[in-house]
C-alpha positions in Angstrom: -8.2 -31.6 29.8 -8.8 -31.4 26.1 -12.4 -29.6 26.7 -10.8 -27.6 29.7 -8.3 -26.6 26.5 -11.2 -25.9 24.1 -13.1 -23.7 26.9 -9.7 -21.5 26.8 -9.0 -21.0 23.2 -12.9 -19.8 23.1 -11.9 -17.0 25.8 -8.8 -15.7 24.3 -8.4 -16.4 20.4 -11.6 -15.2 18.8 -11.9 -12.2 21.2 -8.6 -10.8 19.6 -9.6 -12.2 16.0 -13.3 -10.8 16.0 -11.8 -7.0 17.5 -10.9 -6.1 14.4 -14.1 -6.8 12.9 -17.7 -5.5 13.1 -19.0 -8.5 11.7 -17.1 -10.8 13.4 -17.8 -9.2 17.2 -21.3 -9.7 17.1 -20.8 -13.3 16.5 -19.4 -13.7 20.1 -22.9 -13.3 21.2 -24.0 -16.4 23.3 -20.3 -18.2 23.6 -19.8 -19.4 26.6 -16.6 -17.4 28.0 -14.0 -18.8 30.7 -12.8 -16.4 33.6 -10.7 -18.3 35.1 -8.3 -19.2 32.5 -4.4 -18.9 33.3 -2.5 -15.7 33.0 -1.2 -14.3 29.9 2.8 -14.9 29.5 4.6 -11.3 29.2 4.8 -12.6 25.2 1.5 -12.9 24.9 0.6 -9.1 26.5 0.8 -6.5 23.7 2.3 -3.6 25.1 -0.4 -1.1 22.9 1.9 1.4 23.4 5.0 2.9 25.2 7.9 4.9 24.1 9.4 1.8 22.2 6.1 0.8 20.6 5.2 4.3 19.1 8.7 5.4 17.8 8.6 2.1 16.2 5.1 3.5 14.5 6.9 6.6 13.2 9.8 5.1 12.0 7.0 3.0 9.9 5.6 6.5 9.2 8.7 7.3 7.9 9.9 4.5 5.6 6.2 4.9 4.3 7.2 8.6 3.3 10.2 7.7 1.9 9.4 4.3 0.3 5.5 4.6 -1.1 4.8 8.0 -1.1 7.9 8.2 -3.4 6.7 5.7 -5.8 3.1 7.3 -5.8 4.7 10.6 -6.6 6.1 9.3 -10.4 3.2 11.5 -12.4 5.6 14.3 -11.7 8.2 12.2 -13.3 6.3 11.0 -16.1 4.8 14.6 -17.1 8.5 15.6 -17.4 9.7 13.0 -19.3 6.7 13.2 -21.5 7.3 16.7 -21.8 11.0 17.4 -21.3 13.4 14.7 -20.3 12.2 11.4 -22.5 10.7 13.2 -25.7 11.4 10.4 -28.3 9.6 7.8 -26.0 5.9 7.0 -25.8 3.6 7.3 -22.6 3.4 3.6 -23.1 7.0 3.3 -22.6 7.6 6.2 -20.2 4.9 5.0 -17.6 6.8 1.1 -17.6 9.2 3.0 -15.5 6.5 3.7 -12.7 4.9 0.4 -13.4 7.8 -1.3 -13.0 8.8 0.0 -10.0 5.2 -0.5 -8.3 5.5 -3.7 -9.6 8.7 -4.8 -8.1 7.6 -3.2 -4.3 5.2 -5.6 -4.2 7.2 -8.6 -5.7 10.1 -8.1 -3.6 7.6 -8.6 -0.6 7.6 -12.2 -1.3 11.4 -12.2 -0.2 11.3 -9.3 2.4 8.7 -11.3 4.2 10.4 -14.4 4.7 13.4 -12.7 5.3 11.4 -10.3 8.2 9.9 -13.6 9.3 13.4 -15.2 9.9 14.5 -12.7 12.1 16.3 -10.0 9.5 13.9 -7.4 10.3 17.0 -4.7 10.7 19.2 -6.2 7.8 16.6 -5.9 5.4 15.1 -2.6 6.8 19.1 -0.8 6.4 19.8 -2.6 3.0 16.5 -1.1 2.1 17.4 2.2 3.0 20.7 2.2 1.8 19.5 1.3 -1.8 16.3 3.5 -2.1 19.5 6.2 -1.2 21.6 4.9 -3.6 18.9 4.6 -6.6 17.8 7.9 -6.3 21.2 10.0 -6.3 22.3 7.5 -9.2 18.9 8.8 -11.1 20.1 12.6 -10.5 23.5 11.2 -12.9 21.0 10.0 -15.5 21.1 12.1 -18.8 18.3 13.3 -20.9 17.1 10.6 -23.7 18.9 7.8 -21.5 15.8 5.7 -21.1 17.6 2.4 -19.9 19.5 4.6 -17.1 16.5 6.0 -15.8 14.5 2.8 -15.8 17.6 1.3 -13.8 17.7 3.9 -11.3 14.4 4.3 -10.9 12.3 1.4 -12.2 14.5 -1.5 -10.9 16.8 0.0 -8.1 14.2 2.2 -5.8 11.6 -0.8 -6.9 13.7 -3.6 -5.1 14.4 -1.3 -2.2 11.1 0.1 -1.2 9.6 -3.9 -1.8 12.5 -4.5 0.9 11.2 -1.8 3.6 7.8 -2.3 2.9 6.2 -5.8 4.6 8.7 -5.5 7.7 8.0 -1.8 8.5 4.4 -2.6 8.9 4.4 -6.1 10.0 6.7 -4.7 13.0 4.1 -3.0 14.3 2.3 -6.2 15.0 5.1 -6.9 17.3 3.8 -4.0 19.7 -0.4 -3.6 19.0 -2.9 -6.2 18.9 -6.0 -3.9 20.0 -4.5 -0.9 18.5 -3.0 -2.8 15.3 -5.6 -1.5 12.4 -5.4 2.3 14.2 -1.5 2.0 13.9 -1.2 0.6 10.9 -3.8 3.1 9.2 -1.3 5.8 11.1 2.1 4.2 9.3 0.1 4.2 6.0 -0.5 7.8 5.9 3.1 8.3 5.6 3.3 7.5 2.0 0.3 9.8 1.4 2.2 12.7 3.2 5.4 11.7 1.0 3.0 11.9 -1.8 2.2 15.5 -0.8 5.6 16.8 0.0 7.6 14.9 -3.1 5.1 16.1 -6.0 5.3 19.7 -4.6 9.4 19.7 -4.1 10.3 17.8 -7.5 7.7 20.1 -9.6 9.5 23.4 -8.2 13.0 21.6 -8.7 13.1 20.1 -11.7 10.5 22.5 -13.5 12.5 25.6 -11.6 15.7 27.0 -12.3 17.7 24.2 -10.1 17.1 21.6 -13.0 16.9 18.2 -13.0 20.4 16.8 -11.9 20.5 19.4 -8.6 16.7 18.4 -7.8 17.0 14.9 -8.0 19.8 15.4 -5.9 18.2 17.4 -3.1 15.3 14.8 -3.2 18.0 12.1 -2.5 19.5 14.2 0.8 15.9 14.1 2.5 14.9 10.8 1.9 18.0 9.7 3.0 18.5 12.0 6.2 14.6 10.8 7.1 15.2 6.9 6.3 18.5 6.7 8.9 16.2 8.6 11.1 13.4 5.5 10.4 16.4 3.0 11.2 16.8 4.4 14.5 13.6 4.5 15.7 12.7 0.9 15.0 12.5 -2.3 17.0 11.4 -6.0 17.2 9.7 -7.2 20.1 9.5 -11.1 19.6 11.6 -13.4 18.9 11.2 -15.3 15.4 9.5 -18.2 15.3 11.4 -21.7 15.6 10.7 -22.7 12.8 10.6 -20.8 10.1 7.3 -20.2 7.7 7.6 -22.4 4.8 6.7 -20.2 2.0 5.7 -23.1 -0.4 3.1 -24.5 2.7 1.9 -20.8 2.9 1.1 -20.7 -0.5 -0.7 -23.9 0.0 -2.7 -22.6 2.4 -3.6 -20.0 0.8 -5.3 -21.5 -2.1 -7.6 -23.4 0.6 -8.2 -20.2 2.2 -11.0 -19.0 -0.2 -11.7 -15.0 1.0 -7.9 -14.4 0.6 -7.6 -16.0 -2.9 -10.3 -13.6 -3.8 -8.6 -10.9 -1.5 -5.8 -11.6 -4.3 -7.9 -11.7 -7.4 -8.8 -8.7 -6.5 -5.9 -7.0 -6.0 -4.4 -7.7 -9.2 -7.9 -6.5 -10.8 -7.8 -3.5 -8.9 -4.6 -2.3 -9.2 -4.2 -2.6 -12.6 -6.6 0.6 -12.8 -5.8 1.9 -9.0 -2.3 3.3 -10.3 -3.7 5.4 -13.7 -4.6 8.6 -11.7 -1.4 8.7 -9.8 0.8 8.3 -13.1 -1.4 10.2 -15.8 -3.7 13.0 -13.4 -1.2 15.7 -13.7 -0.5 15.3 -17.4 -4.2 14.7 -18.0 -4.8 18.2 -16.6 -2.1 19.4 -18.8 -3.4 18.5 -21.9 -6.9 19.4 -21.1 -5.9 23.2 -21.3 -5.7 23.6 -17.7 -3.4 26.2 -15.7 0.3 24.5 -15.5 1.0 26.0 -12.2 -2.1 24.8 -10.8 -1.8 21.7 -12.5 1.6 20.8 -11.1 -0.3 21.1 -7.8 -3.2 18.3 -9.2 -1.4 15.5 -7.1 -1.0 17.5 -4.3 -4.8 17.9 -3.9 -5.1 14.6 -4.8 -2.8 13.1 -2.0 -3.9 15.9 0.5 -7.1 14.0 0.0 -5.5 10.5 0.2 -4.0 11.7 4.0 -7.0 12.5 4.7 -8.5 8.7 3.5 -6.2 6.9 5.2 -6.4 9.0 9.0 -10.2 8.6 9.0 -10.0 4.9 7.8 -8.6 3.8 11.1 -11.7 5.3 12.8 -13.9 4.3 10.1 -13.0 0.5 9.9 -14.2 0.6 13.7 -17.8 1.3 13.2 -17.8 -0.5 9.6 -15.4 -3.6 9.8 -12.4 -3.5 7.5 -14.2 -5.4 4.9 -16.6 -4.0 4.3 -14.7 -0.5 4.3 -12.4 -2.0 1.6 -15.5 -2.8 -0.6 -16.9 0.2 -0.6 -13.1 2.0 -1.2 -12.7 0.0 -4.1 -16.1 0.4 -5.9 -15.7 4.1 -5.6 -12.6 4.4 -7.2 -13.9 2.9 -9.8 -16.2 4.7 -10.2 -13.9 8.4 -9.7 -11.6 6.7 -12.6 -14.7 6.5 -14.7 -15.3 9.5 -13.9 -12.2 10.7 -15.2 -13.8 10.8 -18.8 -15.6 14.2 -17.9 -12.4 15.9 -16.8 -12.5 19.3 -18.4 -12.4 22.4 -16.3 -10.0 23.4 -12.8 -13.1 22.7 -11.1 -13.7 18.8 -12.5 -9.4 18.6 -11.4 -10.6 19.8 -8.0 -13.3 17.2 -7.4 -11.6 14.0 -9.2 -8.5 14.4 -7.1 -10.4 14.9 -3.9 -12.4 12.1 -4.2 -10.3 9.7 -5.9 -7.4 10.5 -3.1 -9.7 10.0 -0.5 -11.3 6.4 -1.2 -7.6 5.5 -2.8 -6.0 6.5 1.0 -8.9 4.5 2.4 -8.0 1.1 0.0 -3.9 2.2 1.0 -4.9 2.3 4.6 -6.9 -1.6 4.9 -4.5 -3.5 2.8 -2.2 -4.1 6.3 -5.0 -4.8 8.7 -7.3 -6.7 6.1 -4.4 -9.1 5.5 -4.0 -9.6 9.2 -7.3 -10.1 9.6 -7.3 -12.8 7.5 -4.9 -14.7 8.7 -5.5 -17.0 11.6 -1.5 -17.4 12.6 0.3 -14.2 13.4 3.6 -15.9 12.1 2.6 -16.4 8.8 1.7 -12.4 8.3 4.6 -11.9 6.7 4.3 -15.0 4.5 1.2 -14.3 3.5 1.5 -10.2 2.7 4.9 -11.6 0.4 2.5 -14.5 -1.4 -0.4 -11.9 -1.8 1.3 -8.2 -3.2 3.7 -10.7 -5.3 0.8 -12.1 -7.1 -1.8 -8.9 -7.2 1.4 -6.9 -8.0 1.1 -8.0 -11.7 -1.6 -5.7 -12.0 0.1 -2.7 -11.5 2.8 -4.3 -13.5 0.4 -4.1 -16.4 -1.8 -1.5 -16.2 -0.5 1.9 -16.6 1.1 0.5 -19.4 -1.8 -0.6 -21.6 -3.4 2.7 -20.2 -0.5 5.0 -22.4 -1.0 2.4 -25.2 -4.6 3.4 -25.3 -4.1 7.0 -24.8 -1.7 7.1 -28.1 0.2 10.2 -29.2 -3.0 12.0 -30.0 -4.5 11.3 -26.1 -7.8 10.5 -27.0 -8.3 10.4 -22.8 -11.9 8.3 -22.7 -10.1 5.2 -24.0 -7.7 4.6 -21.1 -9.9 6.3 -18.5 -12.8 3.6 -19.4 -10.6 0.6 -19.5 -9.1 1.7 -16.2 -12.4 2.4 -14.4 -13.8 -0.9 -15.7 -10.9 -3.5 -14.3 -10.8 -1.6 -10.9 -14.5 -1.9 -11.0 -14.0 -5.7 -11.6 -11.4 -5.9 -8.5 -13.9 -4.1 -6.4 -16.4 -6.9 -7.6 -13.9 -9.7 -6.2 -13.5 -8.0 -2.9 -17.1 -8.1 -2.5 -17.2 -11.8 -2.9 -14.2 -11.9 -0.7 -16.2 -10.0 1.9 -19.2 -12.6 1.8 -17.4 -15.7 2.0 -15.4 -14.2 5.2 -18.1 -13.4 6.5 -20.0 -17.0 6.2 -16.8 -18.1 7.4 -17.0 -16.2 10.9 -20.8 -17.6 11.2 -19.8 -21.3 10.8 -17.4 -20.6 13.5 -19.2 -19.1 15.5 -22.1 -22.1 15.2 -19.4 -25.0 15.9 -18.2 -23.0 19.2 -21.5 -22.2 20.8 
């Protein structure tokens, strides 16, 4: 019985494991592989589709438009506070709002995950919704010079409520794909790079347009919130929750003896603490550099365009390359676009930067979901483990744009924040590289002690 048992977990486990993989597929070569095992349970059979699975997908879609691509879209915010609506405060200070809120999506995760792996999946989704709502027609109230309110609204509120819709819109999905998951997920990612077209281009004719700030803030708050009950409705669970819940604290454990994620996480928090400097300080970077304000209020737009772009072609990408490997190469190129930020000096230098940059950024977006459940041996703990992993690497983007405007000073002397920025992404690139290796050595001693 117990090598009859072996014989099985060979035919089923590591076929749906190494899928995702490049790497990992070719290490099924010579495995001995069982036909005759017993029949799937209808739990066990993903149904990789259907009309339940796929409006589940765009409501995912949706709360990605509405949750991510909003926060991505704050260096429309912070070139009109600069400018108009905060002008006693700093960059420094002003871009601790954005920071702040990227900060807490990812934090939040940590509670939204083990809530999403008890069960709550719709509790926390509608809370979610109802706040991100909430935040944003409280920010339209906010006066001009009213720092604290806006950091509130916007910094704290929206922060908690996209960290709640975040993990469970996308760990859903895992609920319906298992062959299909990386292609989904990569499709419900490119919703906050579409929100990250559409809000830039809506707030900058608002709020820099005859409407004004309270009215646009306003009309911002009456789509997101039309689209996110749409996104309520479409959803739904498939499985039940486990038993037993995930213990966070023996997730965490696990974690630290799970060497590629630990440098999965390392990573991250390099990463991101340079990942979010384009998105806050590209539009007012073209600004100051003498460049066309109309066309610059359209910077992020080209940028994000680009990002869509990333994260559709990822999905097919990631096939032929493995999602590790795709991430590697993401990351080093951003770095290097962000370094290359220190040459920015013409429309046509705005042009290139932002297409290039969106497009590996949308990319990096795109794998965070189906690198995480690649590394993750139990589907149950997903959720655990995305909370554990964006709480920690969060602290990056906690910190980054921040020390970014510190550097850039009242006179924004530009090279100094674009070099420290290029050079800690460049470091979190570095990580996932290592990351990359030892999951890969990993799949090869595995693949040794089963053949």
């Amino acid at each position: 019985m117990a090598s009859e048992s072996s014989t099985r977990t060979v035919s089923t486990e590591p076929r749906v494991a190494f899928e995702e993989d490049k790497e990992g597929s070719e290490t099924l070569e010579g495995c001995p592989v069982v036909e005759d095992s017993d029949p799937p349970t209808p739990l066990d059979e993903f149904p990789e589709g259907g009309l339940t699975a796929w409006t589940t997908a765009f409501g995912s879609f949706i709360i990605q438009f509405c949750g991510f691509g909003y926060t991505t879209s704050f260096g429309v915010y912070q070139d009109f506070y600069v400018q108009n609506y905060l002008v006693n405060e700093t960059s420094s200070a002003i871009s601790w709002i954005g920071s702040f809120n990227t900060f807490l999506v990812t934090a939040v995760c940590l509670v939204s995950g083990s809530l999403y792996d008890r069960g709550y999946f719709y509790h926390v989704i509608i809370a979610g919704s109802i706040l991100q709502s909430f935040s944003i027609f409280m920010l339209s109230l906010t006066k001009p010079g009213q720092y604290y309110q806006i950091f509130l609204a916007q910094g704290v509120c929206s922060g908690i409520a996209t960290g709640l819709m975040y993990i469970p819109s996308m760990a859903v999905i895992s609920h319906h794909f298992r062959r299909k998951r990386t292609l989904v997920m990569t499709f419900a990612a490119t919703g906050s790079s579409l929100g990250a077209i559409v809000h830039p281009i809506m707030l900058n004719n608002l709020l820099n347009g005859p409407v004004g700030f309270a009215n646009g803030v306003r009309a911002s708050a009456g789509l997101v919130s039309g689209l996110l009950l749409i996104a309520c409705l479409c959803m739904r669970t498939r499985l039940d929750p486990p038993k037993i819940p995930v213990n966070y604290l023996a997730a965490a454990k696990r974690c630290i003896r799970d060497p590629p994620l630990m440098f999965m996480i390392a990573g991250g928090f390099f990463f991101q603490a340079g990942f979010y400097y384009p998105l806050f300080f590209f539009q007012l970077d073209s600004i100051k550099h003498g460049i066309n304000i109309t066309f610059s209020f359209y910077s992020l737009v080209i940028l994000n365009t680009s990002n869509c772009v990333g994260r559709v072609m990822s999905g097919f990408i990631a096939g032929f390359t493995g999602v590790p490997n795709l991430t590697v190469v993401a990351t080093i190129a951003c770095s290097v676009v962000i370094l290359g930020m220190i040459g920015l000096n013409s429309l046509g230098s705005v042009v290139a930067l932002g297409i290039f940059y969106g497009y590996f950024a949308g990319v990096y977006i795109a794998m965070l979901a189906p690198l995480m459940a690649l590394l993750t041996p139990d589907i149950s703990e997903l959720g655990a483990r995305m909370g554990v992993c964006f709480f920690i690497s969060g602290f990056g983007s906690l910190i980054g744009a921040p020390i970014a405007g510190a550097l850039l000073t009242s006179n924004y002397i530009w090279w100094i924040p674009d070099l420290f920025a290029g050079m800690i992404a460049l470091a979190g690139g570095i990580m996932y590289g290592i990351m990359r290796f030892l999951y890969v050595r990993r799949q090869m001693k595995g693949k040794a002690s089963k053949c």
